[in-house]
C-alpha positions in Angstrom: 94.6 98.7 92.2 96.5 98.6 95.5 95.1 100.5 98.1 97.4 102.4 100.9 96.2 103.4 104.3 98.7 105.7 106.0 99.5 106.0 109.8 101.4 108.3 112.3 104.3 106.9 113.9 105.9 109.8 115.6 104.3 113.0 115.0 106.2 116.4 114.3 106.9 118.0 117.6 110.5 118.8 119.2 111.6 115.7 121.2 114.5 115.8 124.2 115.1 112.0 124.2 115.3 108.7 122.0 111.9 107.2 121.3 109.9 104.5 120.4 106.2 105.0 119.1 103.4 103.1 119.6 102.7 99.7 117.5 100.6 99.4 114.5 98.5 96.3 112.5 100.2 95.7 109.2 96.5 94.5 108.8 97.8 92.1 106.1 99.7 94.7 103.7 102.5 93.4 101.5 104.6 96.8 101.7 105.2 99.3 104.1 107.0 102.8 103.2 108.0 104.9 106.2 108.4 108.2 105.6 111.2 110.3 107.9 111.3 113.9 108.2 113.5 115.5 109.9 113.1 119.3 110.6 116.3 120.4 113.0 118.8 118.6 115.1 120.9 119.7 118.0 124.2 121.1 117.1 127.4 118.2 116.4 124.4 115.0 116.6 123.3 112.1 114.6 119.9 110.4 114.7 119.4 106.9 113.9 115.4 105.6 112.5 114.9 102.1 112.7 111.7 100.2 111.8 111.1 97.3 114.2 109.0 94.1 113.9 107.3 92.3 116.4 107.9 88.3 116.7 104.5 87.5 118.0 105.5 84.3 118.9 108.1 85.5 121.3 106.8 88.5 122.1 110.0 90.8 121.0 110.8 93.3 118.7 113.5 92.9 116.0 115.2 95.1 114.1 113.5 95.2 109.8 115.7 98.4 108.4 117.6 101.3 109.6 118.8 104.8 108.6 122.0 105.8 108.4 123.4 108.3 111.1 121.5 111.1 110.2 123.9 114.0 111.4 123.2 117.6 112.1 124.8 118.9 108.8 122.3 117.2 107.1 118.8 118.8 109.0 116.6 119.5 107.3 116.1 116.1 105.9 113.3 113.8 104.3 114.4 110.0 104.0 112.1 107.1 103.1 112.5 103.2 104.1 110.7 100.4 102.3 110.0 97.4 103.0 108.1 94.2 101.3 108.4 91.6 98.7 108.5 93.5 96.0 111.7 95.8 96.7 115.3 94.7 96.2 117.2 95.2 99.7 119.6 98.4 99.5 121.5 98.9 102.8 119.8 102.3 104.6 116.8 102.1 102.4 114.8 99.3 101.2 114.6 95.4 102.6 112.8 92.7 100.6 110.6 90.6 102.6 106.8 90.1 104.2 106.0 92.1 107.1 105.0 91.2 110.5 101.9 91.3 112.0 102.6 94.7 114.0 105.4 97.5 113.2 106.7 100.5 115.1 109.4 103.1 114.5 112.2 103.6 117.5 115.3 106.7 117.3 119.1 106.4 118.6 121.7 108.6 118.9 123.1 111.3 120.9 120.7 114.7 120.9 119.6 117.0 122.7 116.7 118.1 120.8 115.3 117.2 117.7 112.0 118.0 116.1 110.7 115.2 113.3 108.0 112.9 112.6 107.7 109.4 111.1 104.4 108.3 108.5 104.0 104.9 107.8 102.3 104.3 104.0 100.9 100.2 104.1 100.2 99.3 100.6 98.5 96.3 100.1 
């Protein structure tokens, strides 16, 4: 039976700029689900959620899978990424692969306020 430990990225509180949380240990999981909700959004906006990997050999972050624009038409929102061997790669949703030692979650776009949180589910 896989077991799934779950971990706050971003926590739900209104935000006024882009940002990137802080890292977390894959601790050797084989999938990762990261759960996006997104309460409200500044009038005529779009947010952008992208799940980043760190190359611990060079010490940089790369980009694992991305959102679509999330505009503000479309707030109130939930949208979940996945990522791991065992999904099929879907553009804006799932990416097939292992993960790296360390994720995080980082936002773009042009806001002005936004209120949402990110909760990372590592299956292993």
């Amino acid at each position: 039976m896989a077991a799934t430990r779950r971990k706050t990225l971003l926590a739900l509180v209104a935000r006024t700029a882009n940002e990137t949380s802080a890292a977390i240990a894959t601790n050797n999981a084989r999938d990762v689900t990261v759960d996006i909700n997104l309460d409200a959004l500044s009038a005529t906006s779009s947010v952008t959620f992208t799940v980043q990997g760190l190359d611990s050999a060079a010490g940089e972050w790369f980009d694992l899978l991305a959102t679509a624009a999330i505009a503000t038409a479309a707030a109130p929102t939930r949208v979940r990424l996945s990522i791991g061997p065992d999904f099929a790669t879907t553009a804006n949703v799932s990416a097939a692969g292992v993960l790296p030692v360390q994720i995080r979650v980082a936002t773009s776009g042009t806001w002005t306020t936004g209120t949402f949180s990110a909760l990372a589910h590592l299956i292993s």
